[in-house]
C-alpha positions as CSV (number, residue, x, y, z in Angstrom):
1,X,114.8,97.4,88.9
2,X,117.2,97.6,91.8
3,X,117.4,101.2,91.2
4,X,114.0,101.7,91.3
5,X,113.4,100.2,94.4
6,X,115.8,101.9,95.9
7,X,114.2,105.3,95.0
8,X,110.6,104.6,96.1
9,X,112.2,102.8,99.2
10,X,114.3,105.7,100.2
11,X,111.4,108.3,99.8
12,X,109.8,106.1,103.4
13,X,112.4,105.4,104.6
14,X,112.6,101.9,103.8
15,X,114.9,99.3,102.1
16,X,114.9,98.1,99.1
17,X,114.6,94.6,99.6
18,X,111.6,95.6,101.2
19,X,110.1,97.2,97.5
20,X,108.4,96.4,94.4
21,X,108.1,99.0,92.2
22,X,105.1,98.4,89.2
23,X,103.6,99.4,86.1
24,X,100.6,101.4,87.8
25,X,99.1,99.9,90.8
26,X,97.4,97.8,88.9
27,X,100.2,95.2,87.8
28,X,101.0,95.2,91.3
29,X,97.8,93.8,92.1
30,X,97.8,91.5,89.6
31,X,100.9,89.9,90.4
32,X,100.0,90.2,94.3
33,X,96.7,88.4,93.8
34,X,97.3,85.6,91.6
35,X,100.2,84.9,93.4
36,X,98.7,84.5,96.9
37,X,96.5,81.3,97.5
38,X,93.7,80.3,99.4
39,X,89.9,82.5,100.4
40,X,90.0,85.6,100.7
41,X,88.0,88.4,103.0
42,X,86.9,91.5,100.9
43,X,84.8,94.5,101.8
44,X,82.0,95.1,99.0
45,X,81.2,98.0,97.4
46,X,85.2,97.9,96.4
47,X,87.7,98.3,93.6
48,X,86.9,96.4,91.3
49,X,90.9,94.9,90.6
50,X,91.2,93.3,93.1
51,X,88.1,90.7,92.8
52,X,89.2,90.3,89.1
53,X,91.6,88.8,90.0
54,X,90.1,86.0,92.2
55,X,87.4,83.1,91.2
56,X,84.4,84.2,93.0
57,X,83.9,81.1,95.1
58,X,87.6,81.9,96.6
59,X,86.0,85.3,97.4
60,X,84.8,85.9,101.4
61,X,83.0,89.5,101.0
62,X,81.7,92.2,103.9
63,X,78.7,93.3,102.7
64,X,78.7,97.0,104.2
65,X,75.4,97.7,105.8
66,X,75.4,101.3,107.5
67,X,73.8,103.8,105.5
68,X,77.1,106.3,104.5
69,X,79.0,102.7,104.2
70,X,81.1,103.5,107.7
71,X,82.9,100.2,108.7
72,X,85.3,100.1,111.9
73,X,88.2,97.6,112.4
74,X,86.4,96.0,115.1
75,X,83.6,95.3,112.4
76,X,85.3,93.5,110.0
77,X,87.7,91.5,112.9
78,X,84.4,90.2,114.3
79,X,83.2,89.4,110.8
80,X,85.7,87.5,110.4
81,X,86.9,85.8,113.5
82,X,85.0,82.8,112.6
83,X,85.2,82.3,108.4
84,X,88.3,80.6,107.4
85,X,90.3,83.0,105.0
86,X,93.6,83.2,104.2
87,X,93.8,86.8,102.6
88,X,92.4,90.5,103.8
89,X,92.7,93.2,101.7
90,X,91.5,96.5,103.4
91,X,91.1,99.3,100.7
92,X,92.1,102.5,103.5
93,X,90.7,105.3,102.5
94,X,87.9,103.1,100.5
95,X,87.1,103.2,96.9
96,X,84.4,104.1,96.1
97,X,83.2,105.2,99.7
98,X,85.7,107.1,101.4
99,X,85.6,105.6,104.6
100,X,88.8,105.6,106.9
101,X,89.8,103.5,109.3
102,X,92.8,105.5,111.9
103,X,96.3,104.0,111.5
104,X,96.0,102.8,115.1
105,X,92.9,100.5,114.3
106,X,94.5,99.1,111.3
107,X,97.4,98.4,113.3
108,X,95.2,96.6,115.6
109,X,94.1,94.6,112.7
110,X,97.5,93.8,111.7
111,X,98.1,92.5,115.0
112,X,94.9,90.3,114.6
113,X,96.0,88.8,111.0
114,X,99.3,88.4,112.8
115,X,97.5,85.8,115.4
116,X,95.0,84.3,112.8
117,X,98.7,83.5,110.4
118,X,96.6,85.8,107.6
119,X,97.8,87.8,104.8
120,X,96.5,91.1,105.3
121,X,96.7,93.0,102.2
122,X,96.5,97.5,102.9
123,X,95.6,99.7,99.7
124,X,96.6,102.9,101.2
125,X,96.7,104.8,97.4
126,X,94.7,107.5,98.7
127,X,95.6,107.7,102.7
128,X,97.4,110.9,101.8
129,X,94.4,113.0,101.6
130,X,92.8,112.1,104.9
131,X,92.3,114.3,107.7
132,X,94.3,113.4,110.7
133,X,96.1,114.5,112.6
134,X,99.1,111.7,112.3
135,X,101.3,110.4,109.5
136,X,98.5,108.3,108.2
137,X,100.8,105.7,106.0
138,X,102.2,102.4,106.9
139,X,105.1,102.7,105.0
140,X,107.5,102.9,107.7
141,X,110.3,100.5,108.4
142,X,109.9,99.9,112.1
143,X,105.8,99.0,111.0
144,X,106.6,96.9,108.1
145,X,109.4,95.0,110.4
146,X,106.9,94.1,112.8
147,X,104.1,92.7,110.5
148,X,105.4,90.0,108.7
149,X,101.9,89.4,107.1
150,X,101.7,93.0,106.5
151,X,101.4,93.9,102.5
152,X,100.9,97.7,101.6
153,X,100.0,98.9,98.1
154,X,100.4,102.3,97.1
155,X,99.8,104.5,94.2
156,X,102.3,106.9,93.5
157,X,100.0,107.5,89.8
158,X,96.9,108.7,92.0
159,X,98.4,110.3,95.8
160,X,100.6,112.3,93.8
161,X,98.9,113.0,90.6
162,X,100.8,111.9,87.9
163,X,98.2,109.2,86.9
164,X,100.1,109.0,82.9
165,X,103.3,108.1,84.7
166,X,102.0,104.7,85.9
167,X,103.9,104.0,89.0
168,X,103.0,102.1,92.1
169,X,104.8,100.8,94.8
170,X,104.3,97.2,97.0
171,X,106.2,96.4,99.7
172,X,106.0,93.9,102.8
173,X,108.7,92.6,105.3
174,X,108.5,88.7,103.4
175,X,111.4,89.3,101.4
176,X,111.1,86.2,99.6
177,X,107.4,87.6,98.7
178,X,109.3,90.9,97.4
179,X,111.7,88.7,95.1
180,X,108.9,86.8,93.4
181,X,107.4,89.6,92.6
182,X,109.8,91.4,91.1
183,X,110.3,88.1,88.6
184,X,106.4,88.4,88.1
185,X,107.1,92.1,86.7
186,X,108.5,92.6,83.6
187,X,112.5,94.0,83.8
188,X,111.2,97.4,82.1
189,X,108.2,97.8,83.3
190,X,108.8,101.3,84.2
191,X,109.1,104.1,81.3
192,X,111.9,106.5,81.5
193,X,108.8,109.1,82.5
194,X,108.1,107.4,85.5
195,X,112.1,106.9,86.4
196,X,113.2,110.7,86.4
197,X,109.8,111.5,88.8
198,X,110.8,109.4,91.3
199,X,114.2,110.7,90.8
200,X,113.2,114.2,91.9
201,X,109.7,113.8,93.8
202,X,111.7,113.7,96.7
203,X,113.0,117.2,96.6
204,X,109.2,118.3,96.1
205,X,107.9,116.8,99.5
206,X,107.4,120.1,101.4
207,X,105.3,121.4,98.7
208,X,103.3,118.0,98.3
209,X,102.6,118.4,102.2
210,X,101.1,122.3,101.6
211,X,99.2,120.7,98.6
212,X,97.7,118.3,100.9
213,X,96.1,120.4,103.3
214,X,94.8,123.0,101.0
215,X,93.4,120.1,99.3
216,X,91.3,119.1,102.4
217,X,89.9,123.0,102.7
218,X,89.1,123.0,99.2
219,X,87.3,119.0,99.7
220,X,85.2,120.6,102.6
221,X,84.2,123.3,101.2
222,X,83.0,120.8,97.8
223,X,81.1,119.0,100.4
224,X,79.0,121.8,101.8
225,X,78.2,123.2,98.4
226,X,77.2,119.4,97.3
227,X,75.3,119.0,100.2
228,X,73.1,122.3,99.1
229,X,71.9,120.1,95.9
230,X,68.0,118.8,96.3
231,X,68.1,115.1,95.6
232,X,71.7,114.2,96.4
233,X,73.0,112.9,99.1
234,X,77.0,113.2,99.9
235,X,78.6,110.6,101.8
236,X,81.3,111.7,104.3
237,X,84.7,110.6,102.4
238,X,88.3,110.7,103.7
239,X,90.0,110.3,100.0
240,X,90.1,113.0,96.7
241,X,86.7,111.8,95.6
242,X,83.1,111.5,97.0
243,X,80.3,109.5,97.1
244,X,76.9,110.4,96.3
245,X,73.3,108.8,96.6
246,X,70.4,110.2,94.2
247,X,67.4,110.5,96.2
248,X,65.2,111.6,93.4
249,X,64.0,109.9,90.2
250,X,66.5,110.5,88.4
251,X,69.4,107.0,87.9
252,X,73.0,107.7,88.4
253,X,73.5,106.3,84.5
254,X,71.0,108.8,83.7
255,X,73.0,111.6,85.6
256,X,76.2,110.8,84.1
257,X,74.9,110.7,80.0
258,X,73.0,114.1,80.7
259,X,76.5,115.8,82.0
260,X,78.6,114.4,79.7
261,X,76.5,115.0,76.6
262,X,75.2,118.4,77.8
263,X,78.3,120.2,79.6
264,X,81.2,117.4,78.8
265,X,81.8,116.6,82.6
266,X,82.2,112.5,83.1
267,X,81.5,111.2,86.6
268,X,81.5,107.8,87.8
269,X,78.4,106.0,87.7
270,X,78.9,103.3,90.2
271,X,75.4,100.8,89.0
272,X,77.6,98.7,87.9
273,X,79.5,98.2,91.7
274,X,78.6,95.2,93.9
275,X,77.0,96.3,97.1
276,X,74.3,98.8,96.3
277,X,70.9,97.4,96.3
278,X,69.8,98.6,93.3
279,X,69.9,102.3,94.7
280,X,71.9,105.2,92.4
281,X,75.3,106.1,93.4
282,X,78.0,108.4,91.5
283,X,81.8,108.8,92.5
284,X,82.6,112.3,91.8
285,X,86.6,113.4,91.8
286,X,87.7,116.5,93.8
287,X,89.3,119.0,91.6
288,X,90.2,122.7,91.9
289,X,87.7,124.8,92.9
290,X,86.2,126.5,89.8
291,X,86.3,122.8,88.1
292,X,83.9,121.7,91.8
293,X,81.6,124.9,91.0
294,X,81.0,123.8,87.4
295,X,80.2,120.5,88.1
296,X,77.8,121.7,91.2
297,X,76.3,124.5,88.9
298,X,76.0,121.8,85.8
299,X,74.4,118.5,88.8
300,X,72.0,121.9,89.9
301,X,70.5,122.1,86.1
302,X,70.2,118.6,85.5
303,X,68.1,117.9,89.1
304,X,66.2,120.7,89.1
């Protein structure tokens, strides 16, 4: 376990005190949330894990109300200026929404928690892909140093790819926090898979950086031929998925059985999500392109 600290820790620049290195993202979350007491401010539509993990009446949610489910730091600070909660957990780029909040602001909200003595609790699994021009991610020892209150979850399984590996990383400045945590984990929770990647992703970074912004070409030009598509409506989205809104007659459930019976494409059909209305919403994934023109050509047949 010291070991594998160490490795995700040295790939930021961190220590390894600093590291908790889980099964997945999802243990870490686990562990994170039962662990932590008292109410606890989330933003809704969200990943389902992480209200899971919480009774509902310990649950404080942002209901997002703007139409392409844009919220800005200054939103949810005034939201929650007067509610008593002892938790935030800001999902940066969202799931399923996309929506970004710059470093700076979430800084400024980390400054905020500071004052208020909150927890604030940043899922940056899928900051990698946004488009900015600064290094978007928190995990940075002079950052983590200054925020005591500061807790960031990453997943190595989805920024990097390697979802089979299951490997995720939490860190925060509250040592003490760290060293429950790791007791939480099981000893082995990590295959030998998992080890050797982060034994050598290091030595790959330059060519995960070139990924990254031929990535974000290939994402804009998805969202321009998604955006061609009679009754379907993209939202704007800073992660490796997007969000879309079915204007037509045709549900999202009904969307999803006709392409995965017809051409064996399986989307997310988000009905199920918190925060909708009763409106249609799918989460598709950004792949490479002649996977994005199949699914646009197959979406085309089914809508038409």
């Amino acid at each position: 376990m010291n070991v594998n600290s160490l490795l995700g820790a040295k790939y930021y620049g961190l220590r390894r005190e600093q590291v908790c290195v889980g099964n997945g993202a999802a243990e870490l979350i686990k562990a994170l949330m039962e662990r932590l007491e008292g109410k606890v401010g989330m933003i809704y539509p969200t990943f389902e894990e992480y209200p899971h993990r919480r009774k509902e009446e310990d649950i404080v949610p942002y209901q997002i109300q703007d139409r392409d489910f844009r919220y800005t730091a200054d939103e949810l600070m005034n939201y929650y200026e007067d509610k008593e909660i002892q938790i935030l957990v800001l999902i940066n780029p969202d799931n399923p929404s996309g929506n970004y909040i710059e470093k700076r602001e979430v800084l400024r909200i980390a400054q905020w928690a500071e004052r208020r003595n909150i927890r604030f609790v940043v899922d940056e699994s899928f900051v990698d892909f946004a488009d900015t021009e600064e290094n978007p991610t928190l995990l940075e020892e002079d950052i983590i140093k200054k925020y005591r209150n500061l807790i960031v979850i990453k997943s190595i399984s989805k920024s990097f790819g390697v979802p089979g590996l299951r490997l995720g990383l939490l860190v925060s400045d509250d040592l003490d926090l760290i060293a429950k945590m790791k007791k939480d984990v099981s000893i082995w929770n990590i295959n030998s898979f998992a080890e050797f990647y982060m034994q050598i992703f290091e030595k790959y970074k330059a060519n995960y950086d070139d990924a990254m912004k031929k990535f974000r070409v290939v994402r804009k030009e998805y969202v321009e031929m998604l955006n061609q598509i009679s009754d379907l409506r993209v939202i704007p989205s800073q992660a490796n998925y997007l969000m879309c809104e079915l204007t037509g007659a045709m549900t999202s459930k009904e969307l999803a059985e006709e392409l995965l019976d017809k051409y064996s494409i399986l989307i997310k059909d988000l009905s199920n999500k918190n925060g909708f209305d009763g409106k249609s919403y799918i989460r598709v994934a950004v792949k490479r392109p002649e996977e994005n023109q199949k699914l646009v050509d197959a979406i085309k047949e089914v809508l038409k």
